[in-house]
C-alpha positions, -999 to +999 in steps of 0.1 A: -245+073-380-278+053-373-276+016-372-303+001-399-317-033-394-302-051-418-327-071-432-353-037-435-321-023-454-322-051-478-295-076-464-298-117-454-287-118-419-276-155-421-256-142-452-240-111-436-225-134-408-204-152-438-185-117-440-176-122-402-165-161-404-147-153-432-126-121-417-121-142-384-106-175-405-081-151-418-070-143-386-072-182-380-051-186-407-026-161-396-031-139-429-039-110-411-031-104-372-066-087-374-095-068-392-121-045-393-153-041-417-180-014-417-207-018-443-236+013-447-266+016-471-285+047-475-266+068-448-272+034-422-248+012-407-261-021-414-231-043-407-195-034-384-169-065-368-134-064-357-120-095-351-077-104-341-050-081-328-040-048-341-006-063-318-001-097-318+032-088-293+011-074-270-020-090-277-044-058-279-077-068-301-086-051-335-112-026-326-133-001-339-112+030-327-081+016-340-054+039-358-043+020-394-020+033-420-045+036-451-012+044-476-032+047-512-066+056-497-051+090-493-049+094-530-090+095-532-088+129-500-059+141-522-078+142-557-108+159-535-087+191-524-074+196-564-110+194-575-120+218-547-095+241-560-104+237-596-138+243-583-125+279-573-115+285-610-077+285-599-062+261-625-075+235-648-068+197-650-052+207-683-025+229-668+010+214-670+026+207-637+056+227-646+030+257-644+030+251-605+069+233-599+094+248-623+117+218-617+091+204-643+099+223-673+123+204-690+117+167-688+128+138-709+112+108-712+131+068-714+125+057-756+106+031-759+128-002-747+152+017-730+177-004-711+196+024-692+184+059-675+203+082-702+183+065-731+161+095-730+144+118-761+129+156-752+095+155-733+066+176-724+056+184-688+028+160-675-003+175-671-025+176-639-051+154-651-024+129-663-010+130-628-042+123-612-048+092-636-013+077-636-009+088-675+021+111-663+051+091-672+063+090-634+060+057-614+063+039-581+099+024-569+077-010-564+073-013-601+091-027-629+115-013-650+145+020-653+129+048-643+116+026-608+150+010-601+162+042-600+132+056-578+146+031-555+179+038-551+175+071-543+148+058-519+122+077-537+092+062-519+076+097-500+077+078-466+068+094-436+105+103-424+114+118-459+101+153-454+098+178-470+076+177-496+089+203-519+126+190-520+115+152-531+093+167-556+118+189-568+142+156-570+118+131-587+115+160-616+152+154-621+147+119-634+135+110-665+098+096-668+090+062-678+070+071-710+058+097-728+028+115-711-007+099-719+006+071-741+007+046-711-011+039-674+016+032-647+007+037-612+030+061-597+037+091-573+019+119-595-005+120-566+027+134-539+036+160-570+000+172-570+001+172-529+027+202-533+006+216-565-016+219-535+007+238-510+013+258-540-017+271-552-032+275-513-005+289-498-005+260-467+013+230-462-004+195-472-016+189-436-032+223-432-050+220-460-062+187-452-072+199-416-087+228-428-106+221-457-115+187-458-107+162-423-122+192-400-154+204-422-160+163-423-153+155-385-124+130-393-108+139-359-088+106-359-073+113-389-039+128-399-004+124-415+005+116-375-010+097-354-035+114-333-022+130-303-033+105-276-043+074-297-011+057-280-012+017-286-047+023-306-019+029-335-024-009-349+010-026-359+023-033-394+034-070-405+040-087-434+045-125-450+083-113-472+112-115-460+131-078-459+117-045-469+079-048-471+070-023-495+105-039-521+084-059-538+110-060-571+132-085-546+100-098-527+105-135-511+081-151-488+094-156-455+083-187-437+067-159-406+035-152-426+031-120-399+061-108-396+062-074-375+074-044-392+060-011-377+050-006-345+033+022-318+063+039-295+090+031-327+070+045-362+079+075-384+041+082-383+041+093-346+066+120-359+058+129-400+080+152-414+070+145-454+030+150-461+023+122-490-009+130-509-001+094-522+007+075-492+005+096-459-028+091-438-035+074-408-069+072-392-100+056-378-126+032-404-154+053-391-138+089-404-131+070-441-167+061-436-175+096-431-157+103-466-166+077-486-202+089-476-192+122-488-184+107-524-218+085-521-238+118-511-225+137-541-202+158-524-220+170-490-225+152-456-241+161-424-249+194-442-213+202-450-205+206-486-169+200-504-177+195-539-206+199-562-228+167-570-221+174-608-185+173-601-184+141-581-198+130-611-172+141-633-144+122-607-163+088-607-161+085-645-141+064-664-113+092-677-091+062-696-097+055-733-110+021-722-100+001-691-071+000-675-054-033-689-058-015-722-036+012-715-004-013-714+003-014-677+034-026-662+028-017-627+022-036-596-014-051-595-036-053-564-067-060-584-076-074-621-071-039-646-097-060-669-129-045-669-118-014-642-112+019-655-098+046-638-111+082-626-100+110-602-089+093-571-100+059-575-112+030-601-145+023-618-159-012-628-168-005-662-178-046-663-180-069-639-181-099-656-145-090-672-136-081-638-143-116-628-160-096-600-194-090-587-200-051-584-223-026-601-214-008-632-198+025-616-188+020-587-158+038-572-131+021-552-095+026-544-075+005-518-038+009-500-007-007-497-017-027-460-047-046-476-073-015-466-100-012-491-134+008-496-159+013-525-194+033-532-219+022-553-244+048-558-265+028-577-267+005-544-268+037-518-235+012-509-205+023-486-181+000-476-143+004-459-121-024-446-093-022-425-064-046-416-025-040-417-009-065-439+020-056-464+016-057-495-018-058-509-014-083-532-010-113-506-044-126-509-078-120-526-092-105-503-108-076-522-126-098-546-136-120-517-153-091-496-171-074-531-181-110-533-196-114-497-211-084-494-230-084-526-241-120-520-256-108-486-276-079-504-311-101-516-330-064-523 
């Protein structure tokens, strides 16, 4: 990618260099070991820093080639291979999943206020689209409530180590869902069920299909649902302020170690995957997201390869809710304000800033993951921007907000 000058691209220097004080006071701070930011308009880098340790223990700096877990940014590549393969006329988003994974066909669903997982009334099988806008009735273990706790005892999370695919697929569709299909928004797993509607409908596994169709076509060499063969210590470390399991946020406590290390290169199940999350499961590089989130921005098509049409990148980066998010009753775990955001295929779109308490253009498309990674494009700005660090859980701080904030107070045309 070119590198723009900044200003010719629209920026305020002096107000571009608030985005790199304010990424290395974190590190001052000790809220994240380290951080990485790359910001592109109209196909142009126009603004990249690192800053911190992707290991504080061994003291090795946050740099551009480093390897982070992106956890829920896979759920935007994920959404992209079931719209290529609705694009090939093989199913449509209307299709129930039970079409693809027979253990589907005979749900139940909790009644309303159920205390206890055998409170349960006769349900219908979740659709695709309802997977891939968290209407299905599953959930996430992290979230409140029966059908969760129970997600969590049976350790139903889709980590790295918990392969393979099909058989915790075929043992989440054992459980009752949380609600009745449609009626609620609860963010949830459906993307790892659609993951093996994948396998199913190709005929490959998860990771072949990625390789394949989207990470190789795109040149994402750096990423995978491993770590890349040879990356070694570029694989960044994991830490987070709660005491315990970082990712049990129903029993989260703050620790008094606000970086406290819990993954690390030479000891992580993501040198050795054996489960392919469509939810959870990529690692990689912030210039390959860059390369897809400039896929999405471009309509589809970058560096003359195309994955989807313009018309239906369209259709993905629409609001496909009834209203916003917070309208739809959830009860899940938040990493951003649900006022003002809708949702569409793969990620969210700001349907008002101002309710979003914000700054953003109408439209714009973001999704972020579990260890404080975020990205957005704003078409309306030729806008692409991915952050990286590896703190768990995304909730700890603002720093979401604070970025959209920074970033559009540096743009002055």
């Amino acid at each position: 990618m070119e590198i723009a000058n900044a200003c010719e691209a629209g920026f305020d220097n002096n107000r571009l260099d608030r985005i790199r004080h304010w990424m290395d006071r974190y590190v001052a701070e000790r809220k994240y070991a380290g951080s990485s930011a790359l910001v592109a308009r109209g196909g142009q880098e126009v603004f990249f820093h690192a800053t911190g340790n992707r290991s504080i223990e061994a003291e090795l700096p946050f740099q551009r080639d480093t390897v982070a877990r992106i956890y829920s940014m896979t759920k935007p590549v994920t959404s992209v291979a079931i719209m290529m393969l609705v694009e090939r006329g093989l199913f449509h988003l209307d299709a129930p999943v039970s079409n693809f994974i027979p253990a589907f066909s005979e749900m139940l669903a909790l009644t309303s206020g159920a205390k206890r997982l055998d409170q349960t009334e006769p349900s219908r099988a979740p659709t695709l689209h309802q997977l891939l806008t968290h209407c299905s009735g599953l959930s996430y273990p992290f979230n409140p409530g029966v059908l969760p706790a129970q997600m969590d005892a049976q350790d139903l999370m889709f980590r790295p180590n918990h392969g393979p695919l099909e058989n915790m697929v075929d043992t989440l569709a054992a459980l009752p869902l949380a609600f009745q299909p449609g009626s609620r928004w609860e963010y949830s797993v459906g993307i790892d069920v659609l993951g093996r509607v994948i396998e199913v409908v190709s005929g490959k596994s998860l990771d072949r299909f990625f390789r394949d169709e989207i990470l190789g076509p795109l040149g994402m060499t750096q990423t995978g649902f491993s770590v890349p063969k040879g990356a070694g210590d570029r694989f960044a470390s994991l830490y987070t302020p709660l005491e315990g399991d970082a990712m049990a946020l129903n029993a989260a406590r703050t620790g008094s170690e606000t970086l406290r290390l819990t993954d690390m290169a030479g000891s992580s199940p993501f040198e050795s995957t054996s489960m392919f999350s469509g939810g959870g499961g990529l690692v990689g590089t912030i210039d390959d997201y860059l390369r897809f989130a400039e896929m999405l921005r471009r309509g589809g098509e970058l560096d003359g390869v195309r994955l989807l049409s313009p018309r239906t990148i369209d259709f993905m980066m629409r609001n496909h809710l009834p209203g916003d998010i917070a309208s739809m009753g959830p009860q899940s775990f938040a990493e951003q304000p649900m006022e003002g955001m809708g949702f569409g295929l793969g990620g969210a779109v700001l349907l008002d800033p101002a309710r979003m308490r914000t700054p953003g253009s109408v439209g714009d498309f973001s999704w972020g993951g579990m260890a404080s990674t975020f990205f957005w494009v704003d078409r309306e700005l030729d806008l692409s921007v991915v952050f990286f660090t590896q703190l768990s859980p995304s909730s700890s701080y603002p720093s979401r907000s604070e970025l959209k904030a920074l970033i559009h107070g540096a743009i002055i045309e």
